[in-house]
Phi, psi and omega in degrees: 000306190313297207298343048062274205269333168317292184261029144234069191292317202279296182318292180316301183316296175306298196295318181277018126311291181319314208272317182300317171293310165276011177271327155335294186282351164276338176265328174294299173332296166304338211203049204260332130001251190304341174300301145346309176287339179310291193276354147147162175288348161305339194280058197275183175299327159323319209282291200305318182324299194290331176309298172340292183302311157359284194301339212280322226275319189308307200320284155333283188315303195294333201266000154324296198292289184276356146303344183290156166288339174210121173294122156352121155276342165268337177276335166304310208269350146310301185313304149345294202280347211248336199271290165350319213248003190266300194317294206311334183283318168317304179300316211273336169296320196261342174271343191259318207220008153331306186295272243278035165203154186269203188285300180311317192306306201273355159298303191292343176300329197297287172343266216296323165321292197305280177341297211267336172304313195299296181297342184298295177330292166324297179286308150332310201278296173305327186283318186298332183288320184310286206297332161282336194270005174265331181298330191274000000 
């Protein structure tokens, strides 16, 4: 299995992205309450609702994207520029916009932060193997 998702890192990724984002957006949509009261009075439903729709279409792209025999190389560095600009938003939300979240909210912020650095990484990692190995 490991030598399998190894040598389709890129492919794997992009789809446990894909997939990961719509179960995200499956969740915010049910439970866009209680997620809100987790994580602060800016998080009304509304707020989480536009998260939702967001996750669903990143979802869509991504599981697209990794459905391909060889994945895009200009649609990974979307995906790339889309996980960048997630890490900048993230940071600029907990340093700016703290007081309007509770302690748990910017643990999920954090959380979701790392998690999305981790996944960036990965996919960094799959675009650079794809690319020697077509070189090869």
């Amino acid at each position: 299995m490991f030598a399998t998702l190894n040598r389709n890192l890129l492919k794997s990724v992009m789809l446990f992205d894909g997939v990961f984002s719509l179960a995200v957006a499956a969740g915010l949509f049910a439970f866009s309450g209680p997620v809100g009261t987790l994580v602060g009075p800016h998080a009304t439903p509304a707020v989480l609702h536009g998260f939702a729709a967001f996750f669903v279409v990143w979802g869509i792209f991504h599981v697209a994207v990794g459905r391909q025999a060889r994945p895009s190389p200009a649609a990974v560095r979307v995906a790339i520029a889309g996980d960048t600009a997630w890490l900048i938003g993230s940071l600029a939300v907990l340093v700016f916009a703290s007081g309007g979240l509770t302690f748990a909210g910017m643990g999920l912020i954090a959380l979701a932060a790392v998690a999305v650095a981790d996944i960036m990484l990965l996919k960094q990692i799959g675009l650079g193997r794809q690319q020697r190995a077509a070189l090869a």
